[in-house]
N, C-alpha and C positions, 0 to 999 in steps of 0.2 A: 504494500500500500504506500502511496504518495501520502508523506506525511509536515502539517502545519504543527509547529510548535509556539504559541505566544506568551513569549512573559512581559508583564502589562509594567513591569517598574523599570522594561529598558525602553518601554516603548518603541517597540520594534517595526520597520516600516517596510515595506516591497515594494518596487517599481510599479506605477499604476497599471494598471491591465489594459489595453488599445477596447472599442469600443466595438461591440457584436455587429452594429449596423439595425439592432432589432431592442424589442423589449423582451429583457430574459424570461418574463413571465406572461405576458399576453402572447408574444410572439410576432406581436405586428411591428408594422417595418414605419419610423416615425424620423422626421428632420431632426439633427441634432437637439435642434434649440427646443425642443418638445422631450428632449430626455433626460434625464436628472444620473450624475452619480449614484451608483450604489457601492456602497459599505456591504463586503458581502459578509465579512465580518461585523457586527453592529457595532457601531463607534462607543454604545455604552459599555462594548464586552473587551473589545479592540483595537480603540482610537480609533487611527488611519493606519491600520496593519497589512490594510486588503481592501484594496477600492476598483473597482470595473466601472470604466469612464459611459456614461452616456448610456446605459442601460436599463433602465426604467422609467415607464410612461408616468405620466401623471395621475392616473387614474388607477393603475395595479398599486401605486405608491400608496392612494388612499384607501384601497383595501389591506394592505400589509400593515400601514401604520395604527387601525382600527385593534388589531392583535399585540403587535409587535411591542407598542409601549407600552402597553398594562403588563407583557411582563417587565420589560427593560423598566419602570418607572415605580410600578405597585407593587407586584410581585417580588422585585429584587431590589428597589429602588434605597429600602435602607441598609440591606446590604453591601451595596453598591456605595453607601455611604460611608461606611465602614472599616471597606477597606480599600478608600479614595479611589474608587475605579471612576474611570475617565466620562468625562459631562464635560457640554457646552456650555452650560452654565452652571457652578456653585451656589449661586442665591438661591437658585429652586428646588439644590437640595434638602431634603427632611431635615427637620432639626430633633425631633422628637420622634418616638416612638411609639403607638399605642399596641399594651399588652395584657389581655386577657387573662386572667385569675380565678381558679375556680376550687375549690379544698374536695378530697377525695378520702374515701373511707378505706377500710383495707383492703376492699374488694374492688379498688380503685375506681369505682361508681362516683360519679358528682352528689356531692351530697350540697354543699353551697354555693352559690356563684356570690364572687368575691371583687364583680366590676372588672371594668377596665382602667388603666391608670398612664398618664402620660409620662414617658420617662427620655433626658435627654438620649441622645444618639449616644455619647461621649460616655454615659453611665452605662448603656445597656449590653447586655450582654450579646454576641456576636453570634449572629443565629442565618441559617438559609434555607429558605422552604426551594424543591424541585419537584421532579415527577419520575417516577419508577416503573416502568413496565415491562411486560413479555415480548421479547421478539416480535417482529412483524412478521405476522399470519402471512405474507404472503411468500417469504421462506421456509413454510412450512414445518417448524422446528415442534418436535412431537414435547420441550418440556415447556409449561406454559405455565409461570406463575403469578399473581393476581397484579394487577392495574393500581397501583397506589399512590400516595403523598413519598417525597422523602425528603427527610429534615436533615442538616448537622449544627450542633451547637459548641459554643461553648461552655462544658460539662460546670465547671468551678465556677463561675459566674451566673449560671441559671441557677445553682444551687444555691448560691450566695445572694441571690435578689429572692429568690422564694423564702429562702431564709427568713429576710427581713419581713414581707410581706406576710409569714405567717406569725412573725412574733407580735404585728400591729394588729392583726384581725384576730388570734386568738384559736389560729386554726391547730386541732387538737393531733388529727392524722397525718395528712398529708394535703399535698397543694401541688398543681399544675398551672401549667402556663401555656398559653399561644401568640404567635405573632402570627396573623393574615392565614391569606389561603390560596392554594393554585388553584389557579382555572386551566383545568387540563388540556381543552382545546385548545386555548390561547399558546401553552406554551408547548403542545405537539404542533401545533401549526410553525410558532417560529423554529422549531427545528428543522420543520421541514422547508420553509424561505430560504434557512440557512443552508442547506445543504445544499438545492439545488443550485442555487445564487455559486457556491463553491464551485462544486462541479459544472458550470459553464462558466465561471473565470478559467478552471484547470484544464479541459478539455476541450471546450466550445460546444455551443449548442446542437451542432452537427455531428456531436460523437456520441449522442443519445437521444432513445425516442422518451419524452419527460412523464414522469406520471404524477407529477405533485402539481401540474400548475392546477387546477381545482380547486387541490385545496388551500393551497397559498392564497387565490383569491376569493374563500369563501365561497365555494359553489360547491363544495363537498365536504360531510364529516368524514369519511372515509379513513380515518387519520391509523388506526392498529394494523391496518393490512400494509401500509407502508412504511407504519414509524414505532421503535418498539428500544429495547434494552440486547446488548448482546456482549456479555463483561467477556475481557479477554483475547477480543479478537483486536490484529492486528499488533504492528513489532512497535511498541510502546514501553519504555521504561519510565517505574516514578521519578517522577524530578520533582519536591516539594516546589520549586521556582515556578510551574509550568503554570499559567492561569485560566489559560484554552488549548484543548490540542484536538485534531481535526485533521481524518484523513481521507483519502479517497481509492478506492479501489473494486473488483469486481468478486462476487458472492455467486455460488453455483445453486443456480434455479433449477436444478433436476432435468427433467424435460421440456421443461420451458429454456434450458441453456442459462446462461451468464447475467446478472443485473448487476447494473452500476450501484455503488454505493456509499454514504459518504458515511465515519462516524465521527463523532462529536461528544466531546466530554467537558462540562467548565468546571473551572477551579476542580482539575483534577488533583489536588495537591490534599484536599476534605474528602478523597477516594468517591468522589459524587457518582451519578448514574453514568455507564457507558452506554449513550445512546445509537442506536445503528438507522440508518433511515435510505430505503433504497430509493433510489430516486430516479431510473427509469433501466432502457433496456440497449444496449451498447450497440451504436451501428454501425462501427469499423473496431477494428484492433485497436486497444487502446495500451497492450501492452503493461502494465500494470510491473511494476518491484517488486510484490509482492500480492498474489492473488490470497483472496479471504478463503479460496477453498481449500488453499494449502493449511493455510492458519486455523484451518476447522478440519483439517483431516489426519 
């Protein structure tokens, strides 16, 4: 697999990408001046890491960014705060945090809700909500485990603000906390923007037939049969440094032959989800460093 590595404190930058002549996601063929940069990378995840010149319309734009910033903004927005990942502007980011409180019995049941409480960004403890699932269905992979949230915190700090909050309320057993919530859709969709947006900077749109523009623009939930978890694959070493890493290569469709496919892991450094997201069906030799069916056989 063709592999991207980003660590966000060197701010690392690549050669702009020359421009399709198309929009990578409608497909239609539009005058320059009607097509806007894409970040196939999202600037909030990557700066200017990866930019493809003149490649989206105005109009796919306002359906991607309908998804795309609730997670980049809600979703991750104070994690992002956090641990100063890259923004256009600092004024609009969060300053506060609001954390849900609830005390639990030993059967871990809610027995009281204990509000929500505003806490600065600076005080709270380091937390990041993602999304966890099985394989995409349409790799056919026979182990299939369930579709979830996935969290990582910081352990001593969570502990140390429940702490306090349980010595002010009186709470007798135990106490829990939340910060937000994924919107699953939202955030299988921007993996899937993200990927293919990848794979037609790396390959060009003529080295595959696509099967995510759909759902990129909202015209399909279809999201499991294309976009799923697949720990493992691919020649990846941890490097705590890394903060995005992103590859691309080809996965063996059985009788269906070969599909392209891109995986994507953030802040792999928190061991977060390894997402795999196929993103269409190879229509020349693309030659790959490393085929995923090696990596799976």
């Amino acid at each position: 697999m063709q592999v991207t590595e980003i660590d966000l404190e060197k701010r690392e930058t690549r050669p702009r990408i020359p421009a399709p002549g198309k929009c990578i996601y409608c497909y239609e063929v539009y005058p320059d001046s009607e097509l806007t940069e894409e970040h196939v990378l999202p600037y909030a995840l990557a700066a200017n890491a990866m930019i493809l010149e003149k490649s989206c319309c105005k109009t796919c734009q306002r359906e991607i960014t309908k998804y795309e910033q609730a997670v980049l903004k809600h979703q991750l927005g104070v994690f992002r705060a956090q641990v100063d990942a890259p923004t256009r502007n600092k004024k609009e980011r969060p300053k506060e945090v609001e954390i849900h409180f609830v005390e639990v019995g030993e059967d871990r049941r809610v027995t009281r809700d204990l509000g929500t409480r505003s806490i600065l960004i600076l005080d709270a403890p380091t937390m990041i909500n993602l999304w966890q699932s099985p394989p995409p269905a349409i790799l056919q992979e026979s182990f299939r485990r369930p579709s979830e949230p996935w969290a990582w915190s910081d352990t001593a700090a969570v502990d140390a603000l429940c702490k306090q909050v349980a010595e002010e309320t009186g709470v007798k057993h135990g106490i829990a906390m939340s910060v937000g919530k994924v919107n699953r859709l939202h955030y299988l969709r921007s993996l899937a923007k993200t990927a293919h947006a990848y794979a037609a900077a790396e390959v060009g749109l003529d080295a595959f037939e696509p099967f995510l523009c759909d759902i990129i623009l909202n015209k399909s939930d279809d999201l499991e049969t294309y976009v799923g978890d697949m720990p493992g694959i691919g020649p990846f070493a941890f490097d705590p440094d890394h903060t995005l890493q992103i590859s691309l290569g080809e996965a063996d469709g059985g009788e269906a032959g070969s599909y392209l496919v891109v995986r994507i892991q953030l802040y792999p450094n928190l061991r977060s989800p390894e997402h795999l997201i196929v993103v269409g069906k190879p229509t020349r030799n693309l030659d790959p460093s490393a085929e995923l069916a090696e990596e799976r056989g």
